[in-house]
VEXDREN-2710 file (C-alpha; in Angstrom, 1 decimal):
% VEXDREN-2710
k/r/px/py/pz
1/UNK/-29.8/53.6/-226.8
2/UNK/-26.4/52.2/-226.5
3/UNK/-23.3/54.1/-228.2
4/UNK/-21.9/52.9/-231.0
5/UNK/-18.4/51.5/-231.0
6/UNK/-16.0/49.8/-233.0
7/UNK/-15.7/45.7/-234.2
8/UNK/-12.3/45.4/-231.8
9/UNK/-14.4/47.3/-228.5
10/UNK/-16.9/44.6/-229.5
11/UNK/-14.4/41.5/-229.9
12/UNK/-12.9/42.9/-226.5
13/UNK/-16.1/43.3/-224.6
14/UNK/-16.1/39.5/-225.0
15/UNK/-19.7/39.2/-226.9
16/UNK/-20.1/36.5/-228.9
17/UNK/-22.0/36.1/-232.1
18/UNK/-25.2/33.7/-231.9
19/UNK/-28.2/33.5/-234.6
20/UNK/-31.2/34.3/-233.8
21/UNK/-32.2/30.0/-232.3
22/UNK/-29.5/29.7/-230.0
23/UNK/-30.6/33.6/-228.7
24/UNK/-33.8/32.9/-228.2
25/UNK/-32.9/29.3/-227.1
26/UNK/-30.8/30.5/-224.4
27/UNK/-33.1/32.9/-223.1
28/UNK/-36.0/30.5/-223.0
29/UNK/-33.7/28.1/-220.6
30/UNK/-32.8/31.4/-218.9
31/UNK/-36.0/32.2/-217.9
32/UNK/-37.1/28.3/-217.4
33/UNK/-34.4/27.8/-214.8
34/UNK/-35.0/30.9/-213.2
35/UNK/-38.8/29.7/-212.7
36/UNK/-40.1/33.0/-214.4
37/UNK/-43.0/33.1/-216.8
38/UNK/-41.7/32.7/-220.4
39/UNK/-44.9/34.3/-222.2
40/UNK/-46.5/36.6/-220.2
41/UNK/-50.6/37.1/-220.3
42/UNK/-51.1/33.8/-222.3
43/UNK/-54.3/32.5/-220.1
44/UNK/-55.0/28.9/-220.3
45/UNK/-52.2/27.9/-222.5
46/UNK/-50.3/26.7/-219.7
47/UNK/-50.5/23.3/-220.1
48/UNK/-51.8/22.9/-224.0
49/UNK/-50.2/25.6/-225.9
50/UNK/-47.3/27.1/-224.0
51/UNK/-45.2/23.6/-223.5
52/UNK/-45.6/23.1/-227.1
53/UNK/-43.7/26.2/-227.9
54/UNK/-41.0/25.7/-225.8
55/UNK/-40.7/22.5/-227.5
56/UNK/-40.9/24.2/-231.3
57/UNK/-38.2/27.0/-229.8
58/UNK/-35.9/24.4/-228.3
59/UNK/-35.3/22.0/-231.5
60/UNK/-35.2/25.8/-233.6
61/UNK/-38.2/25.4/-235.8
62/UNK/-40.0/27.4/-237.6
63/UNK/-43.9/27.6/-236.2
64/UNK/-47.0/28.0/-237.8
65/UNK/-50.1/28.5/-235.1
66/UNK/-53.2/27.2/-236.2
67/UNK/-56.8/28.4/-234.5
68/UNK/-60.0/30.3/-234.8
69/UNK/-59.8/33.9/-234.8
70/UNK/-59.4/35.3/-231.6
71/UNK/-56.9/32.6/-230.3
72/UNK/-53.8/35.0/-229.6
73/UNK/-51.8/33.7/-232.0
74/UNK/-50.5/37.5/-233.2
75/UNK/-50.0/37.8/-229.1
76/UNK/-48.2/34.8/-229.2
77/UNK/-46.0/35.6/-231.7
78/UNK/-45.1/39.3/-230.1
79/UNK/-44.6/37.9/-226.7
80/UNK/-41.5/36.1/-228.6
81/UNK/-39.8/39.0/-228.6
82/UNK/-38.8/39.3/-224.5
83/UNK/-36.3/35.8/-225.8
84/UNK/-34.2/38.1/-227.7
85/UNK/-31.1/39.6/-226.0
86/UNK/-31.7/43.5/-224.9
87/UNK/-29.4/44.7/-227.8
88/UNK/-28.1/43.2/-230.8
89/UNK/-24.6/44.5/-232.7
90/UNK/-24.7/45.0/-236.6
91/UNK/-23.0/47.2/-239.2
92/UNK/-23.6/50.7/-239.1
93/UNK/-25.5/51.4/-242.1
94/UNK/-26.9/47.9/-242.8
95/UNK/-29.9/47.5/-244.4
96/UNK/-29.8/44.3/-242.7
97/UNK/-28.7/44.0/-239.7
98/UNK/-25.7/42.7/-240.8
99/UNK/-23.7/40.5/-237.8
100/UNK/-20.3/42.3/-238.2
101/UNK/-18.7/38.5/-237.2
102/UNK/-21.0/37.4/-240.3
103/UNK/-21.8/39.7/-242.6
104/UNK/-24.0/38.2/-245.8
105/UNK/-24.7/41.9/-247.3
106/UNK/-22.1/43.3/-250.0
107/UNK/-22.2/46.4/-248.4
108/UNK/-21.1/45.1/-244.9
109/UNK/-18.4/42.1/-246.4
110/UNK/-17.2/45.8/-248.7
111/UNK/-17.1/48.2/-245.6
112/UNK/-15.4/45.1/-243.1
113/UNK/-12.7/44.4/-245.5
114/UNK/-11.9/48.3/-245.8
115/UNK/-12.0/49.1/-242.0
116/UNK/-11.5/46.1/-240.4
117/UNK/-11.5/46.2/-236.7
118/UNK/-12.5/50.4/-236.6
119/UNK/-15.8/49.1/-238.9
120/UNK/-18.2/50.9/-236.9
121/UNK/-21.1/48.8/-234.9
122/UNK/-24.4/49.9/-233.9
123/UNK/-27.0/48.2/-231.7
124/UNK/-30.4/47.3/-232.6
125/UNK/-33.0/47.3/-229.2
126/UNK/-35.1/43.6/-229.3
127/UNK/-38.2/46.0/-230.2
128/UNK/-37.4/46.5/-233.2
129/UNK/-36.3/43.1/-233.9
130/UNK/-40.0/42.1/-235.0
131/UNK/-41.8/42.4/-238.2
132/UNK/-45.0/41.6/-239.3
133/UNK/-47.2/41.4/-242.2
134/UNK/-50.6/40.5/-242.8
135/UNK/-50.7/38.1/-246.1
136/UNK/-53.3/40.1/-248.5
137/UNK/-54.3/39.2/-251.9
138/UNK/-52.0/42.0/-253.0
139/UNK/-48.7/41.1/-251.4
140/UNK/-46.3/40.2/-253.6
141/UNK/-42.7/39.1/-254.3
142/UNK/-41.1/42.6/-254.3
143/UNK/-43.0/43.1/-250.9
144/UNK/-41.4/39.9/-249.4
145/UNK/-38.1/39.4/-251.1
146/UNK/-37.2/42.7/-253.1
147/UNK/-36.9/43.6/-256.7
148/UNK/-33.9/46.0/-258.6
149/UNK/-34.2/49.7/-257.9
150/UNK/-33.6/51.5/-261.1
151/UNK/-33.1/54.6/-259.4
152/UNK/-30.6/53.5/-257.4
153/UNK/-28.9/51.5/-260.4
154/UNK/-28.9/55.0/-262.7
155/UNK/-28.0/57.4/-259.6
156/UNK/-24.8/54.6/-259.0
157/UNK/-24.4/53.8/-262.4
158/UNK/-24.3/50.2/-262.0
159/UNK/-25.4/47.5/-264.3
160/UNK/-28.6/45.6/-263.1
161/UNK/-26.4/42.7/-262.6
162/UNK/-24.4/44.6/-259.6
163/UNK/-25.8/43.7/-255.9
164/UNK/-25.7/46.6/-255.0
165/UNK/-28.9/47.7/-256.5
166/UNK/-31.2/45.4/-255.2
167/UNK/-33.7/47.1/-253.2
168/UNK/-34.7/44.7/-250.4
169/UNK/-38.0/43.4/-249.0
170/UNK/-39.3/43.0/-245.9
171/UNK/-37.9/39.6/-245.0
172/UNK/-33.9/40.1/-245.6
173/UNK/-34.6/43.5/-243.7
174/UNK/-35.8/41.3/-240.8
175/UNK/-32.9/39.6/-240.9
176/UNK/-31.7/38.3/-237.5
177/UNK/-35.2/38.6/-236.2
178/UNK/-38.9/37.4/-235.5
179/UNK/-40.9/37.6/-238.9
180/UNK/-44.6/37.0/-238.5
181/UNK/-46.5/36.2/-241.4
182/UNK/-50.5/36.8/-240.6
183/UNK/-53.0/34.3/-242.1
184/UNK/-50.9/32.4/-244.4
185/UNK/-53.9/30.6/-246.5
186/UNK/-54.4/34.8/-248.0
187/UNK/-51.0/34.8/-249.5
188/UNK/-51.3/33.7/-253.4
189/UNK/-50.2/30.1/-253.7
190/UNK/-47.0/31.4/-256.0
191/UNK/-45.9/34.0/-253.5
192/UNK/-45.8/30.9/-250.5
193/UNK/-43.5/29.1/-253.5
194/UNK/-41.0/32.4/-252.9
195/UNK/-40.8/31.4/-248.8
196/UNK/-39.3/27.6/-250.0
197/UNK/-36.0/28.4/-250.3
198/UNK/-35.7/30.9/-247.8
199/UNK/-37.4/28.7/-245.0
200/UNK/-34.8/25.6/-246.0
201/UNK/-32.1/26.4/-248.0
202/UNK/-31.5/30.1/-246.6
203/UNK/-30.9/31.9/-250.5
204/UNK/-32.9/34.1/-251.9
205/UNK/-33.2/35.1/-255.9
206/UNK/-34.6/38.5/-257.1
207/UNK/-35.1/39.1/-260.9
208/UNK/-32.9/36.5/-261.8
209/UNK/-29.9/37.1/-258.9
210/UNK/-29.0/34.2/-257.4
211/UNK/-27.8/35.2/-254.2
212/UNK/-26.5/32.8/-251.6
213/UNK/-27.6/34.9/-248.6
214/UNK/-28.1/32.9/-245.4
215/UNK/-30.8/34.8/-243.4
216/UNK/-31.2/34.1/-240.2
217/UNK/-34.8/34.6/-239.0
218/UNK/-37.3/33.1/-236.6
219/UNK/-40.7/32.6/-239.0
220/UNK/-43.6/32.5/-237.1
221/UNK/-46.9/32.1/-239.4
222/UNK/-50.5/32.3/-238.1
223/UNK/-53.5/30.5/-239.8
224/UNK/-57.0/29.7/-239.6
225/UNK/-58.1/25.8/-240.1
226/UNK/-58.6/24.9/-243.9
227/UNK/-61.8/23.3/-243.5
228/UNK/-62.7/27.2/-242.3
229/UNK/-60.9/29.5/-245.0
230/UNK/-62.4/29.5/-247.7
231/UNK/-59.9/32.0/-249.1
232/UNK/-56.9/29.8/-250.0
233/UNK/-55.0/27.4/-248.3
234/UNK/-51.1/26.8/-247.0
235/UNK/-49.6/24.6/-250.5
236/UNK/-47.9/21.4/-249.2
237/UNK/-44.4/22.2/-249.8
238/UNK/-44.3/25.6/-247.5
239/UNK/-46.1/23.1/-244.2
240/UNK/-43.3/20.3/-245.1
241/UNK/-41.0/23.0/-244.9
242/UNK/-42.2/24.7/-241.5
243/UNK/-41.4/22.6/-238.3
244/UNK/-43.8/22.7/-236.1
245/UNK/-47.7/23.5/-236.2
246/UNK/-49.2/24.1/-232.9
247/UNK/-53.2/24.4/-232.5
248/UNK/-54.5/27.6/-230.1
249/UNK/-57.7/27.2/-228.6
250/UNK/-60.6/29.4/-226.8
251/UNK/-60.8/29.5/-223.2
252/UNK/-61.9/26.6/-221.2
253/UNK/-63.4/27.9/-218.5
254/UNK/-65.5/31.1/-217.6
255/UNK/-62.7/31.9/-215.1
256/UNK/-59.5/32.1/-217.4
257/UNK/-62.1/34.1/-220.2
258/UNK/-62.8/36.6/-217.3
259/UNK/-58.8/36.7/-216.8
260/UNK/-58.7/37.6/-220.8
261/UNK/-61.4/39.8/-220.5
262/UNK/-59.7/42.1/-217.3
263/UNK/-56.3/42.0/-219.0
264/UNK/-57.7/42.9/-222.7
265/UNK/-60.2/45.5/-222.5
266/UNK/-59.7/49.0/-222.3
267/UNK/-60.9/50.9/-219.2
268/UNK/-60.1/53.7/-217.6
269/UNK/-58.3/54.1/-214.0
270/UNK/-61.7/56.5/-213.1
271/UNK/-64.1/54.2/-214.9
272/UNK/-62.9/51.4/-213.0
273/UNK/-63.4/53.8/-210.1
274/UNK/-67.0/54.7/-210.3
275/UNK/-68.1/51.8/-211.9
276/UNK/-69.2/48.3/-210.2
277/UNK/-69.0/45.3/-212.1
278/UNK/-70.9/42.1/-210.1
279/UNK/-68.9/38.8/-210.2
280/UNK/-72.2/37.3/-212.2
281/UNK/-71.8/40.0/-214.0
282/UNK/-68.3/39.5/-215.4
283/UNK/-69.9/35.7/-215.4
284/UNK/-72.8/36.2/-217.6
285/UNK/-70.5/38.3/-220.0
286/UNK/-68.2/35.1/-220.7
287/UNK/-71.2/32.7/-221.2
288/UNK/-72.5/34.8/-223.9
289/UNK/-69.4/33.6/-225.6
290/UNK/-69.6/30.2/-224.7
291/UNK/-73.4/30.1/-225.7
292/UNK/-72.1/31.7/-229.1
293/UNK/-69.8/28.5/-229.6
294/UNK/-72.9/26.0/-228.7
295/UNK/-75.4/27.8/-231.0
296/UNK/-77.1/26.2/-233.6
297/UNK/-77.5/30.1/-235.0
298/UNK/-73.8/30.7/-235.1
299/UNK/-71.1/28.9/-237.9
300/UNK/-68.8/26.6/-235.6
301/UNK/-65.6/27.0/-238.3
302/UNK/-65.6/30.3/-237.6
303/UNK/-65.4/30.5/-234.4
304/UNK/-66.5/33.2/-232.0
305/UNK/-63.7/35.3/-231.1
306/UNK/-62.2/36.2/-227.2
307/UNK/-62.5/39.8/-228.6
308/UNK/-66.2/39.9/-228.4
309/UNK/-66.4/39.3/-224.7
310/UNK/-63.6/42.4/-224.4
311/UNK/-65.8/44.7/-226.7
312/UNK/-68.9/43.5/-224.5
313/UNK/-67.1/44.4/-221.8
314/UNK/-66.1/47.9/-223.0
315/UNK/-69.8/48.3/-223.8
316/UNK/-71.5/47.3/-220.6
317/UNK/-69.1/49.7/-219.2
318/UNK/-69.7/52.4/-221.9
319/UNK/-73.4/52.0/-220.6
320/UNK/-73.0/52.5/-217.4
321/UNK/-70.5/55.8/-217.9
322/UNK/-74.0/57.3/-220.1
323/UNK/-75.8/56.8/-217.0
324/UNK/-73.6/58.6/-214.8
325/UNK/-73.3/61.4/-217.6
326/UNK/-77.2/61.5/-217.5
327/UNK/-77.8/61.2/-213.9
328/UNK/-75.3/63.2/-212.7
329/UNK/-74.4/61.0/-210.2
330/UNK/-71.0/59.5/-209.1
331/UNK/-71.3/55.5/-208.9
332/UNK/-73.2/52.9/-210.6
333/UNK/-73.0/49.3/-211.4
334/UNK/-73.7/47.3/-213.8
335/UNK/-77.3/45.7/-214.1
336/UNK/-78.5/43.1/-216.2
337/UNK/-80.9/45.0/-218.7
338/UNK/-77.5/47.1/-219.3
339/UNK/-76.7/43.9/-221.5
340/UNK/-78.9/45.0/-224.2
341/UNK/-75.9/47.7/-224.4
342/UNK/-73.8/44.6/-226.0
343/UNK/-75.4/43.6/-228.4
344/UNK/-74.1/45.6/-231.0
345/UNK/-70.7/43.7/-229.6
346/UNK/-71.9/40.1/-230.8
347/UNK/-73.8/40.7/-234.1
348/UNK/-70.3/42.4/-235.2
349/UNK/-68.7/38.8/-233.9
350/UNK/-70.4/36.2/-235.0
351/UNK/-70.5/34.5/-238.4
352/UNK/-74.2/33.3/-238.7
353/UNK/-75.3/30.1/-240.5
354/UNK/-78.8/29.8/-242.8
355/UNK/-81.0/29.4/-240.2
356/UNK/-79.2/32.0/-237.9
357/UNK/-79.1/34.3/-240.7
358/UNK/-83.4/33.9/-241.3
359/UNK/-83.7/34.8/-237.6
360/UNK/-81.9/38.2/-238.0
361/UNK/-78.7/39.2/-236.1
362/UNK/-80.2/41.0/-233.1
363/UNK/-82.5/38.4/-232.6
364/UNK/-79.9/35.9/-232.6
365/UNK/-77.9/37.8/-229.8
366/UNK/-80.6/37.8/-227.5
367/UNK/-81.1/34.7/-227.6
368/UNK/-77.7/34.3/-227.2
369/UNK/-78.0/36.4/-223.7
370/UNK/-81.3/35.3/-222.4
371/UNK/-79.1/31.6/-223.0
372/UNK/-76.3/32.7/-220.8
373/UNK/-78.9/33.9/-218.4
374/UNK/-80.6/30.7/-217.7
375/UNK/-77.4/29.3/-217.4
376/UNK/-76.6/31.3/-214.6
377/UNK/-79.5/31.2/-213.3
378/UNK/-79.5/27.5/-212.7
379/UNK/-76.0/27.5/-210.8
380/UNK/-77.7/28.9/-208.3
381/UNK/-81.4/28.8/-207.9
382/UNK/-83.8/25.6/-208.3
383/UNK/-85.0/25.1/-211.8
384/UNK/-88.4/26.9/-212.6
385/UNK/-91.2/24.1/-212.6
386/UNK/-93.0/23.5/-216.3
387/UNK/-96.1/23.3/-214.7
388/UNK/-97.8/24.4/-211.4
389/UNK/-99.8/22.1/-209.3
390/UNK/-102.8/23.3/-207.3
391/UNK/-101.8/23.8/-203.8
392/UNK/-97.9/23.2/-204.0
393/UNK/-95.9/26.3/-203.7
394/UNK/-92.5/26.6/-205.7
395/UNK/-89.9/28.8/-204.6
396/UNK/-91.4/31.0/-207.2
397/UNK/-94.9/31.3/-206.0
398/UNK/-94.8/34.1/-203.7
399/UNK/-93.1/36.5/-207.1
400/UNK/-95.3/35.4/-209.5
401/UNK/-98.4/36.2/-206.9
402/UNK/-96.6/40.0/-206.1
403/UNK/-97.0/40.2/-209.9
404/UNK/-100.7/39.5/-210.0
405/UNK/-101.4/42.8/-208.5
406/UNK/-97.9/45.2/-209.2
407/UNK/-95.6/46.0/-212.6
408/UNK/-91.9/46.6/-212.4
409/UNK/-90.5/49.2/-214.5
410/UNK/-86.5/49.3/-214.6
411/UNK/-85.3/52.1/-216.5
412/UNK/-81.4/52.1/-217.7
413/UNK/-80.9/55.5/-216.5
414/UNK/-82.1/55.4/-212.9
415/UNK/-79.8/55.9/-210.6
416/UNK/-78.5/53.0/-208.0
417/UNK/-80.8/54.5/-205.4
418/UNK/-83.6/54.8/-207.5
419/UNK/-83.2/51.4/-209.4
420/UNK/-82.7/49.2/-206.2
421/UNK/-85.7/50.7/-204.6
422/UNK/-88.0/49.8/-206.9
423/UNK/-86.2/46.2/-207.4
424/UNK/-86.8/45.8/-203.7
425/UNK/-90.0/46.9/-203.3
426/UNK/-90.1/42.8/-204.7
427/UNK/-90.0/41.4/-201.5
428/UNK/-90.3/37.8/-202.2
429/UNK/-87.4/38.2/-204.6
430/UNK/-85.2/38.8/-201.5
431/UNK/-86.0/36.1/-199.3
432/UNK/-85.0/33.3/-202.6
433/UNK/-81.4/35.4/-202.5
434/UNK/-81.4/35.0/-199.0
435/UNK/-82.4/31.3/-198.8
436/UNK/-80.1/30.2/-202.0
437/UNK/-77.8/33.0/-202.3
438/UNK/-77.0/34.2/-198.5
439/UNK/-73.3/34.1/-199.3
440/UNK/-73.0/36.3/-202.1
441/UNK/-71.8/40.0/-202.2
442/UNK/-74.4/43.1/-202.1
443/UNK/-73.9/43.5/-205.4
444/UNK/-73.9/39.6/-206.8
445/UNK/-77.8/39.9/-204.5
446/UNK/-79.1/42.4/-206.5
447/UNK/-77.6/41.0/-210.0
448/UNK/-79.4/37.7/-208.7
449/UNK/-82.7/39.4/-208.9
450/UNK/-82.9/40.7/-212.0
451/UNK/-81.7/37.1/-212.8
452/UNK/-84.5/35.4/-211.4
453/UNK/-87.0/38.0/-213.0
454/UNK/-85.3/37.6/-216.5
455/UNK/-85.6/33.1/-215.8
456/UNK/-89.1/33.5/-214.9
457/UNK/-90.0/35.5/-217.9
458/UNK/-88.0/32.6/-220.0
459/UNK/-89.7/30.2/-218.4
460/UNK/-93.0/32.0/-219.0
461/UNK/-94.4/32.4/-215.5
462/UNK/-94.1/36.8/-216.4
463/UNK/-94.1/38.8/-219.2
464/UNK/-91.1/41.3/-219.7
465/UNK/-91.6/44.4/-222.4
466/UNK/-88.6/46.5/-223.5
467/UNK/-88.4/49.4/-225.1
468/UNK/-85.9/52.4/-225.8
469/UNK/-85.2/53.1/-222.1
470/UNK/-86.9/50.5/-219.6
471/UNK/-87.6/47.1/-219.2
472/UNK/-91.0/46.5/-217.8
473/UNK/-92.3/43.0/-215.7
474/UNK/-95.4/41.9/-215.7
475/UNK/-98.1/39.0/-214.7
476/UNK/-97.7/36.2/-217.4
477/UNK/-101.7/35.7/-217.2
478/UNK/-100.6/32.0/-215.9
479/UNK/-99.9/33.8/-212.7
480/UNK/-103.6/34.7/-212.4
481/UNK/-103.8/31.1/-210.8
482/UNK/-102.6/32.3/-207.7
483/UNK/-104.8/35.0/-207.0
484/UNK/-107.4/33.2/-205.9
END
């Protein structure tokens, strides 16, 4: 914390006052010239959403982001806050944050013309210069604005009509800093009437005051679409009134949702440690998502939100931590029937439509997975023929003939050793990952064959059984053609 010190040691140091645009103004081109990165962790905004903000910051509007849930628009918002100056000077004892070169509170104008240069100045650190509020049902005007305190009014002895016993509300305490109002639409249309004045003509009235108090605040509001809420909506006058409306996205790749995925979820130094995640493991995690946004099952206008992929992830790896509990052993990685472990992570994302809603949630999910598995699956290995002509081998032929005569049992709690013996004891599983898949890691080469096992029993050529601790492959009864 800095030291507080008078308004002269402040006029002296040579600071000079700036509201809250030209702060964050100056820091954007700051950071712009000096070719750092102006919002830090924002994957695959770089060219859609980011520019657009600079844009908003630059002409000093206030912004209202627009997406599906899941979008980082609260992130957004909070990385704002590394554009405000370190420290910022007010009155000592404002409620606030008074600028002692512009005070708009009775108490600071009262306590400036008293002490003049010796009024006292405190600093405020940048993390504390952002509030937030989630717009509820519930919220109302005293919450935002303020209302009288009678205590303070009997305990003074002042008249209602004296300033001094306003009790103020979250926005003039957030005064000469980032105010985030969460899903707009929620807040009753006559509390978004209360934000007109404040958002244009800077005065704010409480219980009949009319105060001419010029706030200076960045707004930032975050809504969902209207054609999606079905909750309320953002009335006309409050958009006409905020600058600039910028629309967020999901990831467009599998590569920048695996980048969101590594930075978002929460996993331990040691976890990390004794737990392998495959590359088409990471893969298939991120194309449940994007199967999610495809399915017929699952409502579009709701979107499927970048936080189920990070609770997936903290699931699969939840999984694999039970097995090392259970098998006492040091290191595992993850397998493909430990993606049974997520779907408690996707029926708790996903908002499902009629028909989605007759299939039942957990059945929705794994179709969702076995989805993202073919899809995988065909980036790398030859599709699976429909049908099988007599006398022309597939590259398929030689497993579906091992399964004529053998079973595979794969049990979630073996141990590596244990689970990629048995796997292996497939043989003609490793000469497809060695004919289509010779450049992959150790690990991507086992992942691949539980892939192909999992395709084949899509596509019908073997049977798979689950129950509460195995997954068990077996002759489809069409392989029985190959036996002879």
């Amino acid at each position: 914390m800095k030291k507080d010190i008078t308004f002269k040691e402040l006029k002296d140091s040579g600071y000079t006052h700036k509201t809250i645009n030209q702060e964050i103004q100056a820091n954007l081109i700051a950071k712009i010239k000096a070719k750092e990165p102006v919002f830090e962790g924002l994957w695959g905004y770089e060219d859609t959403v980011v520019p657009q903000l600079k844009k908003a910051i630059l002409a000093g509007h206030h912004i209202n982001l627009l997406g599906l849930r899941g979008q980082a628009k609260t992130k957004i918002a909070r990385s704002m806050v590394s554009l405000l100056d370190e420290y910022m000077p007010i009155v000592k004892g404002s409620e606030i944050n008074d600028s002692p070169f512009n005070p708009i509170s009775k108490y600071a104008r009262d306590l400036i013309d008293e002490s003049g240069d010796e009024t006292m100045i405190s600093w405020v650190h940048r993390s504390n210069r952002f509030f937030e509020k989630l717009a509820t049902p519930d919220v109302n005007v005293s919450d935002l604005i303020g209302d009288i305190d009678p205590i303070k009014a009997a305990s003074l002895k002042l008249p209602y009509s004296d300033e001094r016993v306003l009790h103020y509300g979250m926005i003039p305490r957030a005064n000469r800093c980032i105010f985030v109002l969460n899903e707009l639409p929620d807040l009753q249309a006559r509390i978004q009437v209360s934000l007109f004045n404040i958002l244009q003509e800077g005065d704010i009235q409480i219980r009949g005051f009319q105060l001419r108090m010029p706030l200076d605040i960045q707004f930032v509001f975050t809504a969902n679409p209207e054609d999606y809420t079905n909750r309320g909506s953002i009335v006309t006058p409050l958009k006409d009134r905020i600058g600039s409306q910028i629309f967020t996205h999901y990831p467009r790749t599998i590569e920048l949702a695996r980048q969101i995925t590594e930075q978002e979820a929460q996993i331990s130094a040691q976890d990390k440690a004794q737990i392998t995640v495959p590359s088409l493991a990471k893969d298939l995690l991120e194309e449940v998502a994007f199967a999610a946004r495809d399915s017929e099952y699952v409502d579009a206008k709701s979107g499927v939100s970048a936080r189920l992929t990070i609770s997936a992830m903290e699931n699969l790896i939840a999984a694999a931590k039970l097995r090392l509990i259970e098998s006492d052993a040091e290191n595992t990685t993850i397998r493909l029937v430990d993606f049974m472990s997520i779907i408690p992570s996707i029926t708790g994302k996903i908002e499902l439509v009629y028909e989605g809603e007759q299939e039942g949630a957990d059945h929705v999910a794994k179709l969702l997975i076995d989805k993202a598995v073919m899809t995988q699956f065909e980036m790398t290995f030859p599709r699976v023929p429909k049908l099988e002509k007599d006398g022309i081998k597939t590259p398929y032929t030689d497993v579906i003939k091992w399964f004529n005569k053998n079973s595979l049992e794969l049990n979630y709690d073996d141990t590596d050793e244990d689970f990629y013996i048995k796997l292996n004891n497939v043989t003609p599983l490793n000469d497809i990952v060695e004919e289509y898949a010779e450049n992959f890691s150790d690990e991507d080469k086992d992942f691949s064959k539980e892939l192909i096992l999992w395709a084949l029993t899509l596509n019908k050529k073997l049977d798979k059984s689950e129950n509460e601790s195995a997954f068990t492959f077996d002759s489809a009864g069409i392989g029985k053609y190959y036996s002879n």
